[in-house]
C-alpha positions as CSV (number, residue, x, y, z in Angstrom):
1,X,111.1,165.4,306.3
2,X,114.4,163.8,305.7
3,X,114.5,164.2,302.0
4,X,113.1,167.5,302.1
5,X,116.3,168.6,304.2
6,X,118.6,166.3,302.2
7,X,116.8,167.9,299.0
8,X,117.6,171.4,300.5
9,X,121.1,170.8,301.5
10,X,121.9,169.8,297.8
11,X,120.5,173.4,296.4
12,X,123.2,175.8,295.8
13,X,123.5,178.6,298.8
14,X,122.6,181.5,296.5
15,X,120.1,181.3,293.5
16,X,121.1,183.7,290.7
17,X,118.6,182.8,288.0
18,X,115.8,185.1,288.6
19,X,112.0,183.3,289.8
20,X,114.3,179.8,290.2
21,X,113.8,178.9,294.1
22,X,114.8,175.6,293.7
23,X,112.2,173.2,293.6
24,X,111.8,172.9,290.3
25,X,115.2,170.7,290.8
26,X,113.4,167.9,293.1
27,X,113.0,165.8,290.1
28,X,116.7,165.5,289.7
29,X,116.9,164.8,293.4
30,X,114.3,162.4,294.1
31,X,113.2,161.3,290.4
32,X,110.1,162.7,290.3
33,X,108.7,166.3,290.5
34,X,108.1,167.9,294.1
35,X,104.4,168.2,293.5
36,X,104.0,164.3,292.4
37,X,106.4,163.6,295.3
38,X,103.7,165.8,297.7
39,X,100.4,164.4,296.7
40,X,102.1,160.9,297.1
41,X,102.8,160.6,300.8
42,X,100.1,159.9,303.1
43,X,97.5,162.2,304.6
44,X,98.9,161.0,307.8
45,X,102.1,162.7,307.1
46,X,100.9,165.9,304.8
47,X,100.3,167.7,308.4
48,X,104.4,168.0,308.8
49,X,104.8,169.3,305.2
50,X,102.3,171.9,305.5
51,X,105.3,175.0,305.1
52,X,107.1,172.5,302.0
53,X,103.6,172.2,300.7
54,X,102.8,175.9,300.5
55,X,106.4,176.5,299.2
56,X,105.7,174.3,296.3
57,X,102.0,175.4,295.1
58,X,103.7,178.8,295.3
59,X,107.1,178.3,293.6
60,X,106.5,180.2,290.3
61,X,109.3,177.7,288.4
62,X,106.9,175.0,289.4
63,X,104.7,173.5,286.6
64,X,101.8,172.2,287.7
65,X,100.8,170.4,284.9
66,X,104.1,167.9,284.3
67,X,103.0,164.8,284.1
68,X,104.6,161.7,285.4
69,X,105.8,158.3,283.9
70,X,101.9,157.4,283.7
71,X,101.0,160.8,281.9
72,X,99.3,162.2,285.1
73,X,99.6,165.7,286.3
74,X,100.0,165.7,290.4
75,X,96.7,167.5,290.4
76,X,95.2,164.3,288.8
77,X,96.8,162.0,290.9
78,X,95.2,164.2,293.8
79,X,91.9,163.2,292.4
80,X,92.2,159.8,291.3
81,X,93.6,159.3,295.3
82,X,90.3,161.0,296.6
83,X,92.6,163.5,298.9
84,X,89.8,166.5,298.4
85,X,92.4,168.4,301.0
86,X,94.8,168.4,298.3
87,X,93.0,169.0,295.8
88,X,91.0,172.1,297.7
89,X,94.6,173.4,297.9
90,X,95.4,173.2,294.1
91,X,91.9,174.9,293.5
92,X,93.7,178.3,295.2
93,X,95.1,178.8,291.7
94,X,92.4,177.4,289.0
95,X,94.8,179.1,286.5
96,X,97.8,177.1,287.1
97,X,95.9,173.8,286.2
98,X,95.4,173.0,282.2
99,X,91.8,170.8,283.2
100,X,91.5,170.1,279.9
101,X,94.8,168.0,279.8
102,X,94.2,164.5,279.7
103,X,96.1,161.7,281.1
104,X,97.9,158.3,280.2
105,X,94.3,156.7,280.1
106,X,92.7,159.7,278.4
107,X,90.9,161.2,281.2
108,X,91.0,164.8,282.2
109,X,90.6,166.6,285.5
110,X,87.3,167.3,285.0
111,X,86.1,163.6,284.0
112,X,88.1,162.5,286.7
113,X,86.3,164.5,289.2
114,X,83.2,163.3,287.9
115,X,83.9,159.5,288.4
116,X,84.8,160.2,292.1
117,X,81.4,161.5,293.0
118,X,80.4,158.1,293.4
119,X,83.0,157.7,296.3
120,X,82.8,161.4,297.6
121,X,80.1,164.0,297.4
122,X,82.6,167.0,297.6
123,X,83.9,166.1,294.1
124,X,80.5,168.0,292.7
125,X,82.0,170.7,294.0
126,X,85.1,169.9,292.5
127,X,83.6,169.4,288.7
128,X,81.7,172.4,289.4
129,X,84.3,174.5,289.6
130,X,86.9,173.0,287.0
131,X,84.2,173.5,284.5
132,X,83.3,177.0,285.1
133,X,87.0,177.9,284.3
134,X,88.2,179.4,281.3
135,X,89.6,176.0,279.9
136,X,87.2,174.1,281.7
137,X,84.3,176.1,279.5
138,X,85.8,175.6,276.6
139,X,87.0,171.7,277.1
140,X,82.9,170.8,277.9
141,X,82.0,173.3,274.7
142,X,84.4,171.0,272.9
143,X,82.2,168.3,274.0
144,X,79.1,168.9,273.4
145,X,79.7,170.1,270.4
146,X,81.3,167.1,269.5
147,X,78.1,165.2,270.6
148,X,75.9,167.2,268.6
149,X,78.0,166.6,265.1
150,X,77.6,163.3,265.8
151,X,74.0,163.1,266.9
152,X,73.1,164.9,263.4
153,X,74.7,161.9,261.2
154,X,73.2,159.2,263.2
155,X,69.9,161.0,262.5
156,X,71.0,161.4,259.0
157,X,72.0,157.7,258.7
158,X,68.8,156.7,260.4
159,X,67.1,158.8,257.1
160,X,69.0,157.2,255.0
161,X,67.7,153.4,256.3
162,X,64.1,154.0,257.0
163,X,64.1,154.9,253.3
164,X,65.8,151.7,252.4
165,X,63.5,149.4,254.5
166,X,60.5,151.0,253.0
167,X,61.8,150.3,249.6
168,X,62.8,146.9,250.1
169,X,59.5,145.9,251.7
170,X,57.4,147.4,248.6
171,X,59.4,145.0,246.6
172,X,58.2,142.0,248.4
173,X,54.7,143.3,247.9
174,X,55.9,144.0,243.7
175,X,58.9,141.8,242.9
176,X,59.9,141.8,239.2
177,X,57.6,139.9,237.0
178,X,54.6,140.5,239.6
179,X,53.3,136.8,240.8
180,X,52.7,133.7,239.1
181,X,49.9,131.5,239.6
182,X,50.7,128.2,241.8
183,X,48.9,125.9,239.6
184,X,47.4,124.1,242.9
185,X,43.6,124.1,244.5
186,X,41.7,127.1,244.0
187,X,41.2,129.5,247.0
188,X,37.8,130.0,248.7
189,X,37.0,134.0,248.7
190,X,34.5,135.7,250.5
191,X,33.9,138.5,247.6
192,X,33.9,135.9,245.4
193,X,33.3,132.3,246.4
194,X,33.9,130.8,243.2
195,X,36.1,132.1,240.7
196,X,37.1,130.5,237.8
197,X,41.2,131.4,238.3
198,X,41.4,132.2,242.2
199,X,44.3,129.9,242.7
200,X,47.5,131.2,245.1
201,X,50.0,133.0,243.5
202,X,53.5,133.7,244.5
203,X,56.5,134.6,243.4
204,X,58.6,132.2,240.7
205,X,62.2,131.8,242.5
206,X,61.8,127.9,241.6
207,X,62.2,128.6,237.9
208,X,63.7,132.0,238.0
209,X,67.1,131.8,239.3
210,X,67.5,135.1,238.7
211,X,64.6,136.4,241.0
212,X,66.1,134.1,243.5
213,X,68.9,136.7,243.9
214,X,66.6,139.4,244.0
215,X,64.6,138.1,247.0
216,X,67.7,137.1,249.0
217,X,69.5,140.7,248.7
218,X,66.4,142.5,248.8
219,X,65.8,140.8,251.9
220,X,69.4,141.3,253.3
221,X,69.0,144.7,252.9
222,X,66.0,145.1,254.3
223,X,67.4,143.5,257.4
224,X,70.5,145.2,257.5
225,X,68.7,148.3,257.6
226,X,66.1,147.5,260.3
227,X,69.5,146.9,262.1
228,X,70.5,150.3,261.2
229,X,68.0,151.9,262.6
230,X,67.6,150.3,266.0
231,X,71.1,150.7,266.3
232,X,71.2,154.4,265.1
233,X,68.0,155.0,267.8
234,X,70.5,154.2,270.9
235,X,73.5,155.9,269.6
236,X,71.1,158.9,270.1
237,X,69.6,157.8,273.5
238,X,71.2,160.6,276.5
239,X,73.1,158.4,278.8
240,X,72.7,160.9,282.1
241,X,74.8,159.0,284.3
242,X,77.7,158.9,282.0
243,X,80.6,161.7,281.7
244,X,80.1,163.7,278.1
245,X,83.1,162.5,277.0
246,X,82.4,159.0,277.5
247,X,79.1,159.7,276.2
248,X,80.8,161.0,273.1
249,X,83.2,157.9,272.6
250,X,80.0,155.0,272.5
251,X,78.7,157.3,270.0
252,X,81.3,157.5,267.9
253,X,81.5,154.0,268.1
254,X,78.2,153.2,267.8
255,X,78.4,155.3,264.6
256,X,80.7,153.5,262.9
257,X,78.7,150.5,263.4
258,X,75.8,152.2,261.8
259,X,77.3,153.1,259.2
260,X,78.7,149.5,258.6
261,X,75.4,148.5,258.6
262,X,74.2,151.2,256.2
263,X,76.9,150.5,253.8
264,X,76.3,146.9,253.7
265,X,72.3,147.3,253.4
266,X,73.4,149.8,250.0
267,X,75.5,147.3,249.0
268,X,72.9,144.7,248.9
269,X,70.3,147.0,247.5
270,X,72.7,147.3,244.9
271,X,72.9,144.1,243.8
272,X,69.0,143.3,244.2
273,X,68.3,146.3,242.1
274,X,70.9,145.2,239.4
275,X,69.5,142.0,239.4
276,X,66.3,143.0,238.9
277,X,66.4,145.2,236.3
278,X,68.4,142.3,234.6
279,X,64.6,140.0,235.5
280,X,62.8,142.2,233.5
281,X,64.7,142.8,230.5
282,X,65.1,140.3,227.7
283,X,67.4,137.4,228.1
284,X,70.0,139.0,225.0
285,X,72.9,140.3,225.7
286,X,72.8,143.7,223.7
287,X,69.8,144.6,225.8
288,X,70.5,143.3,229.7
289,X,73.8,146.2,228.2
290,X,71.1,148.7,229.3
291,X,71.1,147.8,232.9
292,X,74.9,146.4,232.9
293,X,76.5,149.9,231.9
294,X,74.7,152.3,233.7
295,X,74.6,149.3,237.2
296,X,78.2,149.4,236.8
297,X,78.9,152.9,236.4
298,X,76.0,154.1,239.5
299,X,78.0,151.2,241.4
300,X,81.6,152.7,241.0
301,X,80.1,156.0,242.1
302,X,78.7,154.3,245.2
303,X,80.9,152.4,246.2
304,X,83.0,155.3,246.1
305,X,81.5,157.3,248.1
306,X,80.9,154.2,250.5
307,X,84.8,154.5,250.9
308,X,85.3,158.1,251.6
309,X,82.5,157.4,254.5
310,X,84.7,155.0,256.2
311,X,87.6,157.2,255.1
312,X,85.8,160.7,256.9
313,X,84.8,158.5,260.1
314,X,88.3,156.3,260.6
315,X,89.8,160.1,260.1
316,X,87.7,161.2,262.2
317,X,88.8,158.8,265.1
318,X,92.6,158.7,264.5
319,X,92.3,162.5,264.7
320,X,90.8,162.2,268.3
321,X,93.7,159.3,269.3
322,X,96.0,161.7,268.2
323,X,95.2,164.9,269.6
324,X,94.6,162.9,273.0
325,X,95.5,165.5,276.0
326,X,95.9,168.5,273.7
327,X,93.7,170.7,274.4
């Protein structure tokens, strides 16, 4: 009570700025605002600042969403210190309180209120009622529709590498050149038990540097790709027990991890199917031109658009950073 009467005996005796009462000056006073300074002190001691307490939610010069040097608005603070008193008092006047404003960790009201479930039931309450507000409504809209934008290009990207993996396996089955024979002991066959040429045939990397390359890429991509896909399937697993916007955050992360794979596994595709169109053709220069010109114009183009992936997702993300607490 002692810096509340020092604070008071500081304020001019007559107020002539209409709607000023005075305690927006506390932060000159005591350094920080009178609504941090409130939801500070103990609960132990909030019983004798009932009437200072009430003067300050009420104080139309008062702005309840200031932040302080950590970026958190006293109704935060209120939250993060589990006082539900306090915070049932700021819930008087939903429309004072920006729950949509996030704080020096990037949290908001609402998400806040969510992690202290765990620690106090009444907090469902308290996320109930921040979300059906105005701002609250259209802060979770924000969300979800953030989700869902994501969720569609991890389904897109997991289109994208199912159709690479299928390719690259059908070109283990068909790789350029087709088999050779092994030259060794024929092969016993049940639909023909003794065939004049049934000897094991594989594929000629030994003596084929070229489809060496092939086989290596192909199978890199085919990899990468698998990877893609397992990957891409959790990004889109719900996570029930997690906040939306954390939710949102691993997917956009997981995201651009997918799509690092994906890029890689076109990469390598790239270079298999180069290779093996070079395989195929005859070993003189003006004719492997027919693969070299149009591989290294089709790999510009990809590559290209490769980039502006990256380019639309790292955007994407330093957009979010930011916009962090605007809402």
């Amino acid at each position: 009570m002692d810096v509340i009467n020092d604070f008071r005996s500081q304020l001019p005796r007559t107020i002539t700025v209409e709607g000023d009462t005075g305690v927006s000056r506390f932060s000159e006073w005591i350094g920080e605002s009178a609504l941090h300074w409130v939801v500070r002190q103990p609960v132990s001691e909030k019983d004798s600042l009932t009437s200072f307490i009430r003067e300050v939610l009420d104080a139309p010069d008062v702005d309840w969403n200031e932040r302080n040097a950590s970026g958190d608005t006293a109704f935060q603070v209120a939250i993060a210190n589990g006082d539900i008193d306090m915070v049932t008092q700021f819930l008087r006047h939903p429309e004072k309180i920006n729950v949509g404003l996030e704080n020096g960790s990037g949290k908001s009201s609402i998400e806040l209120a969510h992690d202290m479930i765990a620690r106090d039931k009444k907090f469902e309450q308290v996320e109930a009622e921040l979300s059906s507000t105005e701002a609250g409504k259209r802060y979770m809209d924000n969300l979800y529709r953030d989700r869902q934008v994501y969720v569609d290009a991890a389904n897109a990207i997991l289109v994208g590498a199912a159709l690479i993996a299928s390719v690259t396996f059908a070109a283990w089955l068909q790789p350029p050149l087709n088999y050779t024979l092994d030259g060794g002991s024929p092969v016993y066959s049940t639909v023909n038990p003794y065939p004049e040429n049934n000897y094991p045939k594989y594929a000629d990397v030994e003596d084929n540097v070229g489809l060496g390359v092939f086989w290596i890429f192909n199978s890199l991509s085919f990899y990468f790709a698998i990877g893609t896909v397992v990957l891409g399937a959790c990004s889109v697993l719900p996570r029930r027990k997690l906040f939306i916007k954390q939710s949102v955050v691993k997917l956009r992360r997981n995201l651009l991890w997918t799509s690092s794979l994906l890029a890689l596994s076109v990469l390598f595709v790239l270079v298999a199917f180069g290779t093996a169109g070079l395989i195929v053709l005859m070993p003189v220069f003006k004719f492997r031109l027919y693969m070299i010109v149009p591989s290294t114009i089709g790999g510009i183009v990809c590559l290209i658009s490769i980039g502006y992936l990256f380019y639309n997702i790292f955007e994407e993300s330093l957009w979010r950073n930011s916009k962090k607490g605007v809402r």
